[in-house]
Structure formats: C-alpha cells, structure tokens
C-alpha positions, 0 to 999 in steps of 0.5 A: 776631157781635152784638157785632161788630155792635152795640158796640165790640169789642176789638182782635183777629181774629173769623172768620165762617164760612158760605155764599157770602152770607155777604159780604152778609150782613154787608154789609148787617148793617153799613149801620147803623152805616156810616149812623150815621158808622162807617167800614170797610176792606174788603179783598174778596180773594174779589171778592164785595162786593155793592155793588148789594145794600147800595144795594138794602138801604140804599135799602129803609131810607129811607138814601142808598145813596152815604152808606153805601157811602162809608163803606167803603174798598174794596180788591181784592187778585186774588192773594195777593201784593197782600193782604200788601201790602194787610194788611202795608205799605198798611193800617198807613199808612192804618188809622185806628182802623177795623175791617178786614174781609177777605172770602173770602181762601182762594181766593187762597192756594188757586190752584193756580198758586202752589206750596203752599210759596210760599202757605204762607209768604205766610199766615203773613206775613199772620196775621202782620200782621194781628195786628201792627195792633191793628185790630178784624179781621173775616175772613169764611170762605166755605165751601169744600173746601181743595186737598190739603195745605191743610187745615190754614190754615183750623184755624189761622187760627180758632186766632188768632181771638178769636172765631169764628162758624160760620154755616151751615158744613160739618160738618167746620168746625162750631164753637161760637161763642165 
C-alpha cells in the first residue's frame, strides 16, 4: 500500500483486502496527502466513509477537518445498477487525473434481491469500466463470506489488479502482497 500512499503510482487496479476498518484505515491514511492539495473520488458503495473519523484524525493533526474532507468527492451508489453508472458514464465525464477509490463494492452485487446472472454481468461491465478509465483505482475489499455461486468475483477482480494488498483477511483470501 505504501506506494498508493506516499508516490505516484501507475494507472491500474490495486485491491486491499481486510476487516471492516479497513475504509478508515486508508481514510485516514490519505489525509496527508488530501492536506497537501491532492484530491480523490470516493465511490463508498459499502456506506462506510468515515467522515467524523477523518475530521477526528484530521483535527488531532492540527488540520482543518473541512479542508481535507473537501478534497474528496463522495459518491454513494446503494445498488449495483448506480455504481456502473458512477464507474462507466458519470466518472469519465468528471474524472480529472485523480485516483478512484471504490470501497466495499461486494455487498452490492451480493444482494440477494438481484438474480446471480443479472450481477454477474453488471461486474463485468464495471471491471470493464474501470480499466477503460486509465485512473489509479484503489478497490477496498471488506471481508466477507460470498453467497453461493459468487465465489469466483472476488479471485477475479484480484486477477486484474495490479497490485494486491491482504490486510488482515481470512485464510482463504490471504495473498502476498505484490
């Protein structure tokens, strides 16, 4: 994750797996750069961003919390209908050079509600898209058990990804970091 973090990485898909905290975790691990002028798109499709959090953490660092959390465009998809709009019609139009994160996007095309097939092909049109725009992506996995027949999305959005990062996660997931 360190050059996420600190450099300028390449264009590509990165995948952090681990726990719940893993949103805020790299919330706050971003505020320094968001504090030094960088900005982000955050699409929180699992409604985890920690907003109190990262002016908590941006407070305890002598910062304005309202200067760093500006710096973020937040977007909420709640189904996975919105985030392949988000990723493949609304992003191009206002992406600017930023990186993306996605956090927490399993639950979406996880929900019961949307037939296996249907959500199968709305994931590949988002992979899809996602590497159509040549964006730094940053997609953090939250740990979770997948509903049968789904097994197979998490091992292959982590074979598009550039780099992985397995933080903490479940045996059955645990990778090395490249």
């Amino acid at each position: 994750m360190a050059p996420l973090l600190r450099g300028a990485p390449a264009p590509g898909l990165y995948a952090a797996l681990g726990p719940r905290l893993l949103t805020s975790w790299i919330l706050w691990a971003l505020e320094p750069a968001l504090k030094a002028g960088a900005n982000v798109f955050w699409l929180d499709a699992g409604n985890s961003f920690d907003a109190y959090g990262a002016s908590y953490a941006a407070k305890a660092l002598g910062w304005e919390p309202k200067e760093v959390l500006n710096r973020v465009q937040l977007a909420r998809p709640f189904n996975l209908f919105q985030l392949e709009t988000m990723v493949s019609l609304k992003l191009p139009f206002k992406w600017k050079d930023e990186p993306v994160v996605l956090s927490d996007p399993f639950p979406l095309f996880y929900d019961e509600d949307v037939l296996e097939a249907e959500a199968k092909k709305v994931f590949g049109r988002v992979l899809r898209g996602m590497k159509k725009l040549p964006a730094v992506w940053l997609v953090l996995v939250v740990e979770r058990k997948a509903p049968q027949g789904r097994e197979e999305w998490l091992p292959e959005l982590l074979k598009s990804a550039t780099g992985v990062a397995n933080l903490l996660g479940p045996p059955s997931l645990r990778l090395e970091a490249r």
